[in-house]
N, C-alpha and C positions, 0 to 999 in steps of 0.2 A: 414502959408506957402501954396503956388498953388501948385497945382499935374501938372505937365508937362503930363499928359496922354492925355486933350484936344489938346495940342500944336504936339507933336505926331501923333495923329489922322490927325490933319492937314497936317502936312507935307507930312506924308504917301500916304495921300488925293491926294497932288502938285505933287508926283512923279510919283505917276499911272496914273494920270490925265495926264501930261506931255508926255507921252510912247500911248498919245489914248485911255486908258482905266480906265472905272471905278469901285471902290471896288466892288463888288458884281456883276459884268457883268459875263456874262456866254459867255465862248469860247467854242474854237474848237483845239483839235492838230494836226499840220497838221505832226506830226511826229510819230515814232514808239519810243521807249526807252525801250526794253527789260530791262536795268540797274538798272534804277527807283529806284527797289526792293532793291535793294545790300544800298541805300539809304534812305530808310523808313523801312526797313520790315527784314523780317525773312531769311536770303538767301536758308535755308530748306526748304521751303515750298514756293519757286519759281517756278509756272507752265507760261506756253505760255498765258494762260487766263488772267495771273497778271498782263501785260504788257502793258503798256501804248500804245496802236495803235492810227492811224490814225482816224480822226471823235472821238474819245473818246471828253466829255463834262465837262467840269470844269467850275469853279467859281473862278478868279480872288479875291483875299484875301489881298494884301496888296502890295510892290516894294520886287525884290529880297532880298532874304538874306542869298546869298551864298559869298562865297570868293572870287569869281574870277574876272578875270580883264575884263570881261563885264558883271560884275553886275547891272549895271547901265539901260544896255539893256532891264534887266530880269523884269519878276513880279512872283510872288507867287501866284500858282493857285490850289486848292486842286479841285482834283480831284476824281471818286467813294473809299468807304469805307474812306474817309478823307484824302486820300494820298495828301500829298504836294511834288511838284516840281516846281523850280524856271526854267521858259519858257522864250524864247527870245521872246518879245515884238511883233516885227515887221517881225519876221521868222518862230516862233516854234504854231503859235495859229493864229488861225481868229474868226472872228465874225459868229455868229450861224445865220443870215441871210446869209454873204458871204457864209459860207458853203454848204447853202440851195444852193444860185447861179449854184454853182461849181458843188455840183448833177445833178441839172435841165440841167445844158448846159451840160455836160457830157451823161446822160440820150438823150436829144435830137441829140446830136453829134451820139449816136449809133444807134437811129432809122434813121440817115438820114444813115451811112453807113448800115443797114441791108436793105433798099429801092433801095441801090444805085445797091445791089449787088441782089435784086429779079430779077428771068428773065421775069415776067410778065408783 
């Protein structure tokens, strides 16, 4: 008998592939999820620091595998201390270079308004 676990590995591969990304890519979130916790963790011992924020850095891990009726959208990205949450694709995470972008033109965005507004 084959182990279907190679054939798995593949697919998995086709799915994350298909959404843009690949197993082991390193994201970005462009979202906050205070909840997260109520879904991995201890709800006791939920502070402000446990929360998924914006710029937080994850690894892309496999295609969603949650319930819901855009799971299709989703991928599974664990996140610090191993946390896993399933992130929309195309919404909830970017690329750790776009990130970079998104700093740099923000950063230059406020040194042109703080020039704009010297009276010198």
């Amino acid at each position: 008998l084959s182990s279907s676990a190679p054939l798995d590995a593949v697919v998995r591969r086709r799915v994350v592939n298909a959404l843009g990304w690949s197993i082991g890519d390193e994201c970005v979130s462009t979202i906050t999820h205070k909840d997260w916790w109520l879904e991995v963790g201890d709800v006791s011992t939920i502070t402000h620091e446990d929360w998924l924020k914006v710029g937080d850095v994850g690894k892309v891990v496999g295609p969603g595998d949650s319930s819901g009726t855009d799971n299709a959208q989703r991928l599974l990205v664990e996140f610090r201390d191993g946390k896993r949450l399933n992130m929309l694709a195309k919404k909830q995470i970017i690329t750790v270079a776009e990130h970079r972008r998104q700093v740099v033109r923000l950063a230059f965005q406020h040194v042109l308004k703080e020039a704009a507004n010297d009276p010198e």
